[in-house]
N, C-alpha and C positions, 0 to 999 in steps of 0.2 A: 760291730755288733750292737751297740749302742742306738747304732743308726735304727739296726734294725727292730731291736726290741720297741724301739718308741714309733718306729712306723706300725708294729703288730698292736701295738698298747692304744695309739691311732687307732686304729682298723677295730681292734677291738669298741673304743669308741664308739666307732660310727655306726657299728653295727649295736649295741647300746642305744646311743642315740635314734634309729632307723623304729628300731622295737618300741622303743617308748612314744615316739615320736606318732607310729602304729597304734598303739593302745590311745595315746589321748585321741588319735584323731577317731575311733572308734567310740570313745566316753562324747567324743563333742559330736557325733551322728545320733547317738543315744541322745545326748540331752538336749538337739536338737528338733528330734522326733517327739522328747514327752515335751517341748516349749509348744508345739505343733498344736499337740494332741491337744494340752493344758489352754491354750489358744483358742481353737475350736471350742471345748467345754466353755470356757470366758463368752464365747460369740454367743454361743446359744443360750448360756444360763441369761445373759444382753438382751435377747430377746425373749425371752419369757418374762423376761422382767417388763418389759417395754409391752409385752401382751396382755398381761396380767394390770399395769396401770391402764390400758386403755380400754380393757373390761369393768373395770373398778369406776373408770369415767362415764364410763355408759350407764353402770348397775347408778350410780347415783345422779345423774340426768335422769334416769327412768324414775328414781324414788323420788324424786325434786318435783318430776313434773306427775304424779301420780296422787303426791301431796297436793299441791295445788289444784288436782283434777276435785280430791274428797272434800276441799276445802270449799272452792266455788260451788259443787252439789249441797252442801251443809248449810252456806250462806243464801245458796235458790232457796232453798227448804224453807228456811225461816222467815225469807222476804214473803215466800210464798204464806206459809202460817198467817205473817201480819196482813195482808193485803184484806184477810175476810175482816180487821179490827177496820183498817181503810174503809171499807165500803159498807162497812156500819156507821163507822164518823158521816159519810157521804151521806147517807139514807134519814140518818136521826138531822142531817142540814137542812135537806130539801124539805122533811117534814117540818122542821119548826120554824122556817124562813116568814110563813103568813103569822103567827106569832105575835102581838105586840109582846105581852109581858115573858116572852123568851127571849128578845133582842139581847140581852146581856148575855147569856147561857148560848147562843147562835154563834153572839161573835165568841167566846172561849174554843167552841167545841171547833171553831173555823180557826182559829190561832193551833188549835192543837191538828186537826185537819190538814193544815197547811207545811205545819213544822213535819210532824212523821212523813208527808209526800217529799218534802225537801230531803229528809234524813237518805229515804229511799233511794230518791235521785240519786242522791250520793255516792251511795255504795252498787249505782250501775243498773237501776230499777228504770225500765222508760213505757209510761203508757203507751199500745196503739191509737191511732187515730185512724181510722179505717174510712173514707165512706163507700168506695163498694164491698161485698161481698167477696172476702178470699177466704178459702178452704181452710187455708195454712195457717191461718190467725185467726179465722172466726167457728163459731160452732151455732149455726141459722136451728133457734129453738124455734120458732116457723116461720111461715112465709105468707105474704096479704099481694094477692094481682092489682094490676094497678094498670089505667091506659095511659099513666103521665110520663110512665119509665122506657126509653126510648132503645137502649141494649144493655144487656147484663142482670145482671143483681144489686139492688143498693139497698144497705144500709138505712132503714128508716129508726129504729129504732134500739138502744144500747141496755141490753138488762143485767150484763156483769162485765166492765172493764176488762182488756186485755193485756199483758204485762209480758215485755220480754227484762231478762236479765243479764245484762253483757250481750245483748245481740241474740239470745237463745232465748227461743219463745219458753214462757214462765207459764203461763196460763192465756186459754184462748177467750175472745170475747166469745160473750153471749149474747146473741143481736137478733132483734126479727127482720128480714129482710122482706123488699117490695120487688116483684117479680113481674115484669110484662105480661098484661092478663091478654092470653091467648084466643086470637079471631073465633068467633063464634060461624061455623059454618051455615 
C-alpha cells in the first residue's frame, strides 16, 4: 500500500508538475510575444529617431548654407555701394594728374585709391578686362562704325568699370563700343 500511495502521491506529482509546467510555458509564449511586440515598437521608435536626426541635418545644411547665401548678397551690396566711392577716387586721379601743385594731393588720393582696390580684391571684388563686346558683362551706351574693325564688336572705349564678386557679375561695364561700318551700296 505504501507502494502505492506514493506511486499516486507520484502521479499526483506529475500531473502538478505537467499543469504548472502548462502555465509557465503559456506565461513564457505571452512574454515572449509582448518582448516581440516591445521589439518592434524599440525598431521603429530606432528609426524615427535615425529620421528625425537626418531631417534635423538637412534643416541645418539648409540654414548654414542660406546664411551664407544672405551673407555674400550683404557683402555684394556693399562692395557694390563702395565701387561708386572707387570711381570717384578714379575720376578726381585722372583730373588732377596735369596738376603741378596737386602732385601731393594725387599721390594721397592714389595711396588711398590703391589701398580701398586692394581691400576689395580681398574680399573677392575682380575688375573686367573686356576688349570685345560681350552682352553678359557689358552694357554698349553707344556704338561709333569704324572700317578698321575687322569682325565683332570691340571695345574702344570704358565709361563705368565692370565688377564681378566671387565670380558673380557685380555690375556691368559701361563701354562705347566700335562696330564694322557697313558697305555702302
Amino acid at each position: 500500500m505504501a507502494r502505492e500511495e506514493k506511486k499516486k502521491n507520484n502521479e499526483k506529482k506529475e500531473e502538478s508538475f505537467e499543469k504548472e509546467s502548462e502555465i509557465l510555458r503559456k506565461q513564457i509564449e505571452e512574454l515572449e510575444s509582448k518582448i516581440e511586440k516591445l521589439e518592434n515598437i524599440a525598431k521603429a521608435s530606432n528609426e524615427q529617431v535615425l529620421l528625425l536626426q537626418n531631417e534635423l541635418n538637412l534643416l541645418r545644411q539648409q540654414h548654414k548654407k542660406e546664411l551664407q547665401e544672405k551673407e555674400e548678397k550683404a557683402v555684394a551690396q556693399l562692395i557694390k555701394d563702395l565701387l561708386v566711392v572707387l570711381d570717384n577716387f578714379e575720376r578726381a586721379l585722372n583730373h588732377m594728374k596735369g596738376e603741378e601743385a596737386c602732385k601731393q594731393v594725387v599721390i594721397g588720393v592714389e595711396m588711398i585709391f590703391k589701398e580701398m582696390k586692394r581691400l576689395l580684391n580681398k574680399y573677392g571684388l575682380e575688375e573686367l578686362n573686356l576688349q570685345k563686346f560681350d552682352p553678359n558683362y557689358c552694357e554698349a551706351v553707344s556704338t561709333i562704325e569704324r572700317e578698321d574693325i575687322e569682325e565683332g564688336e570691340k571695345i574702344i572705349e570704358v565709361l563705368q568699370k565692370g565688377y564681378k564678386f566671387r565670380g558673380k557679375l557685380l555690375r556691368p561695364a559701361k563701354v562705347i563700343v566700335a562696330i564694322k561700318k557697313a558697305k555702302e551700296k
